[in-house]
C-alpha positions as a Markdown table, in Angstrom:
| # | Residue | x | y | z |
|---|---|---|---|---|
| 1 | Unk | 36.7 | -2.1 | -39.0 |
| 2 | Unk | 35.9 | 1.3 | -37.2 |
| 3 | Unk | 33.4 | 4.1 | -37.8 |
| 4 | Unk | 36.5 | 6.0 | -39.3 |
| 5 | Unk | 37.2 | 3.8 | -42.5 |
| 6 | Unk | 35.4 | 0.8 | -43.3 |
| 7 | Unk | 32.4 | 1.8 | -41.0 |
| 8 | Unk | 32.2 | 4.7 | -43.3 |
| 9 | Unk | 31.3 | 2.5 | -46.2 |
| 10 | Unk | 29.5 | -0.3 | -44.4 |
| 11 | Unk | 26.9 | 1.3 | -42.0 |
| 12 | Unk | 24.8 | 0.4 | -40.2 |
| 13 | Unk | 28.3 | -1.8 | -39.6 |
| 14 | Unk | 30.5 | 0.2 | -38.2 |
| 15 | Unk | 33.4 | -1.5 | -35.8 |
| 16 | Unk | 33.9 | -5.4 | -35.5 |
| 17 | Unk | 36.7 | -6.2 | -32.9 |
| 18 | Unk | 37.8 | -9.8 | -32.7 |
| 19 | Unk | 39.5 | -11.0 | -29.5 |
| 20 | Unk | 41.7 | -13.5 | -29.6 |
| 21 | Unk | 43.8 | -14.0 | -26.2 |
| 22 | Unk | 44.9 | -16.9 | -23.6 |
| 23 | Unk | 43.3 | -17.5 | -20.4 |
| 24 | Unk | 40.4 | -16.0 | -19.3 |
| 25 | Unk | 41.2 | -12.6 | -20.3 |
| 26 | Unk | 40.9 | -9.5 | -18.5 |
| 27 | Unk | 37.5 | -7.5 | -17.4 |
| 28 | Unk | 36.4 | -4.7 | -19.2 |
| 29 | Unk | 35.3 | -1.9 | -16.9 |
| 30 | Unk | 32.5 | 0.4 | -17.1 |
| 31 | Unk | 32.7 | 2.6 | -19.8 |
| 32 | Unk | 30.0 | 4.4 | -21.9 |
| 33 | Unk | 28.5 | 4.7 | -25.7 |
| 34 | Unk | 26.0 | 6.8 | -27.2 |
| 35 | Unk | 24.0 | 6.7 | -30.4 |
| 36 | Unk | 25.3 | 2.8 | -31.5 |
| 37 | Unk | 23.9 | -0.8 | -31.0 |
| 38 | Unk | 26.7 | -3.6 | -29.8 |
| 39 | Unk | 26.5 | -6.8 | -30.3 |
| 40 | Unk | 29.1 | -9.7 | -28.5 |
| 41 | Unk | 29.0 | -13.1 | -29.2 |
| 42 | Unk | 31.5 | -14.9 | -27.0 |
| 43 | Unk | 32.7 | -18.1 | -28.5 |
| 44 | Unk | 34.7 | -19.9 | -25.6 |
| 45 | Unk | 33.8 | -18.1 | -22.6 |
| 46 | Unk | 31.1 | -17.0 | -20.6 |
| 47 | Unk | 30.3 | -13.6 | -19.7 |
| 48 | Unk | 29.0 | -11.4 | -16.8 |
| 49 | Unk | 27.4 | -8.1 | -17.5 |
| 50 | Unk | 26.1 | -5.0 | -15.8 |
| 51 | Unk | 24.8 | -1.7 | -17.0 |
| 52 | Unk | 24.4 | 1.7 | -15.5 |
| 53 | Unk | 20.6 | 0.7 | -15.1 |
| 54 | Unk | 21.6 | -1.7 | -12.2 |
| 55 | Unk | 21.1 | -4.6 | -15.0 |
| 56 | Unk | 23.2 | -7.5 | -14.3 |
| 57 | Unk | 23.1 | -10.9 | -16.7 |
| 58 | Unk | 24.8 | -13.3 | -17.9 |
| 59 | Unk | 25.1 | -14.9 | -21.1 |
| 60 | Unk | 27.1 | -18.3 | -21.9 |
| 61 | Unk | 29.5 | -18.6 | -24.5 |
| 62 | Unk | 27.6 | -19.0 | -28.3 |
| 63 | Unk | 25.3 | -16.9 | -26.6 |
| 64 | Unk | 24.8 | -13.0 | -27.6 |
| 65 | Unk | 24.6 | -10.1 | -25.8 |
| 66 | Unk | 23.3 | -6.6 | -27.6 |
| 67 | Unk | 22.9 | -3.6 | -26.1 |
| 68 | Unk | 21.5 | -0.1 | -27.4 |
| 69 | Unk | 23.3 | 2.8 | -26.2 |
| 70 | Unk | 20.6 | 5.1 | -27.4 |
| 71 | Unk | 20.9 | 8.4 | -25.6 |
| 72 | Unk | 23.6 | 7.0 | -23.2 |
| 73 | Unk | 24.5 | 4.0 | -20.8 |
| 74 | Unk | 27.3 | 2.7 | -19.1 |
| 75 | Unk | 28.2 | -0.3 | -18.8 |
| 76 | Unk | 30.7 | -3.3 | -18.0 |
| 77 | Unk | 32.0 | -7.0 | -18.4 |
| 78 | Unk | 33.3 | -9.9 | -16.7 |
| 79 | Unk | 34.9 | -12.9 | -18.4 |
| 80 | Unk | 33.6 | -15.9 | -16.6 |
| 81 | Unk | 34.1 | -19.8 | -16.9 |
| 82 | Unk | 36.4 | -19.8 | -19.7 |
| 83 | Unk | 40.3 | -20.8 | -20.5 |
| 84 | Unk | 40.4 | -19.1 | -23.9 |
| 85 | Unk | 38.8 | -15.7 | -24.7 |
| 86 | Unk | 37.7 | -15.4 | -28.4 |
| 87 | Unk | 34.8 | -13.2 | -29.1 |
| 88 | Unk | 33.2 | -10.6 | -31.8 |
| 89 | Unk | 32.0 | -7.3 | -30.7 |
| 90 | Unk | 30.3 | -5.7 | -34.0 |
| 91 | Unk | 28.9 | -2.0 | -33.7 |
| 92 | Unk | 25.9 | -0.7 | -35.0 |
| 93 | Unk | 25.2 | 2.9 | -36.3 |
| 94 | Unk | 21.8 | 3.6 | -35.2 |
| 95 | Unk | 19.5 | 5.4 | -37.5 |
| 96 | Unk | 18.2 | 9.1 | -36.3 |
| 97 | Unk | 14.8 | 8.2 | -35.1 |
| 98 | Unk | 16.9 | 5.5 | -32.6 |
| 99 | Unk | 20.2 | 7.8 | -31.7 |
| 100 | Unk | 18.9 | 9.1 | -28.3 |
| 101 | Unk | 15.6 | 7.0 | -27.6 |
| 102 | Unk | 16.3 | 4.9 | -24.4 |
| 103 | Unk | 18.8 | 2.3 | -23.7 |
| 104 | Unk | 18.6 | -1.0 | -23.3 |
| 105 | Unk | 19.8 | -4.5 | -23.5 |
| 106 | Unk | 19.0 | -7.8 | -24.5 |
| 107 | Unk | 20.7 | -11.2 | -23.7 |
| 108 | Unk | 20.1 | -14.3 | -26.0 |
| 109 | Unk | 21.4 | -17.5 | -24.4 |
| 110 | Unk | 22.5 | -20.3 | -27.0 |
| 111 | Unk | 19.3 | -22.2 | -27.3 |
| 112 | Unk | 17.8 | -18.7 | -28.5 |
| 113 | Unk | 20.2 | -18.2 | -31.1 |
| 114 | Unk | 18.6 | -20.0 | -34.5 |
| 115 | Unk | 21.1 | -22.7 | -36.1 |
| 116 | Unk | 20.6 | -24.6 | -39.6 |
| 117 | Unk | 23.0 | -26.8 | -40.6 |
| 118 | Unk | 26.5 | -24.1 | -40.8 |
| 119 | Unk | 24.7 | -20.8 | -40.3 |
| 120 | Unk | 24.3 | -19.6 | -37.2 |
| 121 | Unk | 22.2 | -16.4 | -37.5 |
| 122 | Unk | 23.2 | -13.6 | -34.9 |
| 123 | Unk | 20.8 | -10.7 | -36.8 |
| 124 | Unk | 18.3 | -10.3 | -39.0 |
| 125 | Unk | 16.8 | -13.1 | -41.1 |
| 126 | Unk | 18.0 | -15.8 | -42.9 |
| 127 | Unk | 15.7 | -18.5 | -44.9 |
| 128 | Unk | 13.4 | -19.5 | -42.2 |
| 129 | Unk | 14.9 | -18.4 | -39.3 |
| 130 | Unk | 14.3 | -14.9 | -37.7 |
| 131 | Unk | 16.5 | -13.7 | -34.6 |
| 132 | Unk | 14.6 | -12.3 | -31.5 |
| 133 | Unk | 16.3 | -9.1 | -31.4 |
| 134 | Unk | 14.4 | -6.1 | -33.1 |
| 135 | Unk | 17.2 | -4.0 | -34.6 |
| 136 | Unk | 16.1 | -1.0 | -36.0 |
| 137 | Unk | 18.0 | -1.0 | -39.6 |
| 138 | Unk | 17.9 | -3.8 | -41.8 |
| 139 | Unk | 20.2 | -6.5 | -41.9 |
| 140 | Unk | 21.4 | -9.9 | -42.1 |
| 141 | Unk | 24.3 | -11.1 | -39.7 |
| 142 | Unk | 26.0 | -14.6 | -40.1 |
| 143 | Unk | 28.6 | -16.6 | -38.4 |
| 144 | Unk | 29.4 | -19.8 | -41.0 |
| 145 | Unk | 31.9 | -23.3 | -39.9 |
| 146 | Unk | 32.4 | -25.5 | -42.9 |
| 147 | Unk | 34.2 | -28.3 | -43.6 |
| 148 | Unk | 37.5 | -28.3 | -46.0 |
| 149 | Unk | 36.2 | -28.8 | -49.1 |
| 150 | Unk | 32.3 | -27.5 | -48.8 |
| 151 | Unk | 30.8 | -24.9 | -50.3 |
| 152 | Unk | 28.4 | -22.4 | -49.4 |
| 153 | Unk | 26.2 | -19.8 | -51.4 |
| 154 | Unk | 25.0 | -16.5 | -49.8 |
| 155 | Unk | 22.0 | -14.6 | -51.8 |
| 156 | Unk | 21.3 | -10.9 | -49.5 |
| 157 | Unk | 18.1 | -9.8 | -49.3 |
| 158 | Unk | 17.1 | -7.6 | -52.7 |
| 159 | Unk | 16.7 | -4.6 | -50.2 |
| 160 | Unk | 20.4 | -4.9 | -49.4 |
| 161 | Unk | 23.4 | -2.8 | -51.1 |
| 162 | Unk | 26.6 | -3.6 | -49.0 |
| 163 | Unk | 28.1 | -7.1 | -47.9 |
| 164 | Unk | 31.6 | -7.7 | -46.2 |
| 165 | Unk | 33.1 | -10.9 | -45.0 |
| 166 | Unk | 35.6 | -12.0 | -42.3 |
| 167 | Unk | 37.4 | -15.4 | -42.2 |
| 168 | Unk | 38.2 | -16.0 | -38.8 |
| 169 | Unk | 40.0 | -19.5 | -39.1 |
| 170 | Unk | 41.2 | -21.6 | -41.7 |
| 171 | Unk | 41.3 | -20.7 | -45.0 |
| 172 | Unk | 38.4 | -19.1 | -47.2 |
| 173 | Unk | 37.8 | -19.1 | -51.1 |
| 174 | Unk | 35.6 | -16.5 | -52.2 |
| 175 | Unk | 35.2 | -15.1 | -55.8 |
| 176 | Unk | 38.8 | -16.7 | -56.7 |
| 177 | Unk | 40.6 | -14.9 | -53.7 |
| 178 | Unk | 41.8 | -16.8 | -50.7 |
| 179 | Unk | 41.0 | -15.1 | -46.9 |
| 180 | Unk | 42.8 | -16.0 | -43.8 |
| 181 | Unk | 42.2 | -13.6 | -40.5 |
| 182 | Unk | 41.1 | -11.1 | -43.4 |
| 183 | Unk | 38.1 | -9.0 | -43.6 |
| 184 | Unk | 36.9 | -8.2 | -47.3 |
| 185 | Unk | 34.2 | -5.8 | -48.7 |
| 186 | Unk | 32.1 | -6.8 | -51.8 |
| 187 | Unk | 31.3 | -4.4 | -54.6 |
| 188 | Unk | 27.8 | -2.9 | -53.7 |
| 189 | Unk | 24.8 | -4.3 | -55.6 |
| 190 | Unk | 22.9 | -7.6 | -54.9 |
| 191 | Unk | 24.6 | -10.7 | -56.8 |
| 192 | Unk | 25.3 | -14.0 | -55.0 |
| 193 | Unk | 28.5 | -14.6 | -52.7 |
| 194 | Unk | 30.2 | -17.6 | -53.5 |
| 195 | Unk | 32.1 | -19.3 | -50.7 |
| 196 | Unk | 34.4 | -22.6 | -50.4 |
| 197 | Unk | 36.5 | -23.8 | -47.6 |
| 198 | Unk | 39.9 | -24.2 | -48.7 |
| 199 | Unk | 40.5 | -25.8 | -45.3 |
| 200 | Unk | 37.8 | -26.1 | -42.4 |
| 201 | Unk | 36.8 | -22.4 | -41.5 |
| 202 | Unk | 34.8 | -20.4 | -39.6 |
| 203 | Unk | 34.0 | -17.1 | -40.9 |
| 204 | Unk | 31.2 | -14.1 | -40.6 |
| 205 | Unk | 29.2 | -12.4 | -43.3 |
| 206 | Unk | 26.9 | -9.9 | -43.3 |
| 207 | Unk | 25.0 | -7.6 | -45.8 |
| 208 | Unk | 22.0 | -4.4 | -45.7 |
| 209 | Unk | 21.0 | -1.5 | -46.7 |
| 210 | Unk | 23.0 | 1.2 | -46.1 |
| 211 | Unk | 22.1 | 4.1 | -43.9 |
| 212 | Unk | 22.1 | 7.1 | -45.4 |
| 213 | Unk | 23.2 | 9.6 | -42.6 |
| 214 | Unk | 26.8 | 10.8 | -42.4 |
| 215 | Unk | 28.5 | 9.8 | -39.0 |
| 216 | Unk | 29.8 | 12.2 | -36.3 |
| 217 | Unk | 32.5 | 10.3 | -33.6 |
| 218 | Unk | 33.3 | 11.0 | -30.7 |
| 219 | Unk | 35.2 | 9.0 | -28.2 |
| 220 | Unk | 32.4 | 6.6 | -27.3 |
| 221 | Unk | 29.8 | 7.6 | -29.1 |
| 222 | Unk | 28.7 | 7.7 | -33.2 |
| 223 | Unk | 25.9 | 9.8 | -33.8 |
| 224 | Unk | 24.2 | 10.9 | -36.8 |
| 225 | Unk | 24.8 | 14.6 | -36.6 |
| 226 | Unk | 27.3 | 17.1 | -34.5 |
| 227 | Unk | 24.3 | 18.2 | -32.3 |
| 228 | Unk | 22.7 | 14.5 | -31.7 |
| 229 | Unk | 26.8 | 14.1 | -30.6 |
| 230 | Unk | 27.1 | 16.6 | -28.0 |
| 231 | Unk | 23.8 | 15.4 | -26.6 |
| 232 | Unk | 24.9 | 12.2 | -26.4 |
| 233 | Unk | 27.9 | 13.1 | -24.9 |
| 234 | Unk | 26.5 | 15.0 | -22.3 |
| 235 | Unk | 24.0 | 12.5 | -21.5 |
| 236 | Unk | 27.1 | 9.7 | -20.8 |
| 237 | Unk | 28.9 | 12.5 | -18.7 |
| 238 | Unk | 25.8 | 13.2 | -16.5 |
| 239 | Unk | 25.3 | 9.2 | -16.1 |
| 240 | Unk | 29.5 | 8.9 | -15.3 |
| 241 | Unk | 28.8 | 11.7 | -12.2 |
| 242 | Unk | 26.3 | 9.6 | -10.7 |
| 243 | Unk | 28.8 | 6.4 | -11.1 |
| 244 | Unk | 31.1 | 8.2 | -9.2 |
| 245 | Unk | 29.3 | 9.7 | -7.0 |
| 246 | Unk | 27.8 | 5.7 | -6.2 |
C-alpha cells in the first residue's frame, strides 16, 4: 500500500511496508517525513532508534515504535539483537489540525502492548482493551495468529467506513476467498469480517473512518494540501542543514 493507490482509498492508512529479509538486516539512516504518523512493530528483532531531537530508544521485538512527523523530524534506525528481520511499518495520514503541530515519538515495549487470546492490538480499541498511544484519527489496528482450523469474527466500530486485511503467513479464508502474502480491501460500510485459518496464520486488519482531506506527496512527506506540503518540506530541509552541519 502507498499514499498513491491504496492509501488513496484507505486513509488515514496510507503505506504498510512488510520486511521480510535474513540476518539482521541493514540500518536505515536518517531520513525525514512530514505531515504522517509511522508506526513499526518489529516481530523478530530488536530495534535502536534516534530522532533529530537527540531522542535515542529502544524498543524490543513485539514492541512498537510510532512516531509523528508533524511539521518535520529526522530520524533513524538500527537493527539490534536479531537473526531474522521481519517487521510492519504502516503510515498514517495525519488530519489538518495534526499536519504541522510538533513531532514526537512514543515507544511501547511488549508488556505495554494489550493481548487477548489472538489479537494483539497495536491502535485504537478493541473490546476491552485500549492502546496507550493517542492517535489523532480514529481507528482500530490488529495483528491476529490462529490456529489451522479456527475462526475469528471482526465487527469495526459503527463509526468506521473502510477495513483492509493482510495475511502475512499461512493461508487465510475470508468471505470465501483464500489470502496468502496478499493484502485485500473490503467494500466500505460496517458489516462483520469473517475470518478462518485455512492453515495457522498470522495476519493484520484494520478498519476507520476515513479522512476526508485529499493528499498532496512529496518525497517524504503527505500533507493535506500543496501549501501544508511545501511547509513541510521546508521545515525537513532546514532540520537536514543542521544535520549536516552537526
Amino acid at each position: 500500500m502507498s499514499p498513491g493507490d491504496l492509501g488513496q482509498m484507505l486513509k488515514p492508512f496510507i503505506f504498510l511496508d512488510y520486511v521480510d529479509a535474513e540476518g539482521s538486516g541493514p540500518g536505515f539512516g536518517f531520513h525525514p517525513h512530514s505531515g504522517i504518523a509511522t508506526l513499526t512493530l518489529p516481530l523478530t528483532f530488536d530495534i535502536e532508534h534516534t530522532t533529530s531531537t537527540g531522542q535515542v530508544d529502544q524498543v524490543a521485538q513485539g514492541g512498537i515504535e510510532w512516531v509523528v512527523s508533524g511539521s518535520g523530524i529526522w530520524h533513524k534506525a538500527q537493527p539490534i539483537n536479531g537473526t531474522r528481520m521481519q517487521a510492519f511499518q504502516t503510515w498514517f495520514a495525519l488530519p489538518p489540525s495534526h499536519e504541522l503541530a510538533q513531532p514526537s515519538a512514543m515507544f511501547l515495549q511488549p508488556k505495554e502492548v494489550p493481548r487477548a487470546g489472538p489479537v494483539t492490538l497495536l491502535l485504537g480499541t478493541f473490546e476491552d482493551m485500549s492502546s496507550k498511544i493517542d492517535a489523532p484519527f480514529d481507528a482500530c489496528y490488529l495483528w491476529v495468529q490462529l490456529q489451522a482450523g479456527e475462526s475469528w469474527t471482526y465487527q469495526p466500530s459503527s463509526q468506521h467506513d473502510i477495513a483492509w486485511t493482510f495475511a502475512q503467513t499461512g493461508k487465510l479464508s475470508v468471505h470465501g476467498e483464500v489470502l496468502s502474502r496478499e493484502l485485500a480491501v473490503f467494500e466500505e460500510g460496517q458489516g462483520s469480517l469473517h475470518f478462518k485459518a485455512s492453515q495457522s496464520c498470522a495476519f493484520l486488519v484494520a478498519s476507520a473512518a476515513k479522512l476526508p482531506q485529499k493528499l498532496s506527496l512529496g518525497n517524504y512527506s503527505v500533507h493535506s494540501s500543496p501549501e501544508a506540503l511545501a511547509a513541510g518540506e521546508q521545515r525537513i530541509k532546514e532540520i537536514g542543514g543542521l544535520l549536516r552541519e552537526k
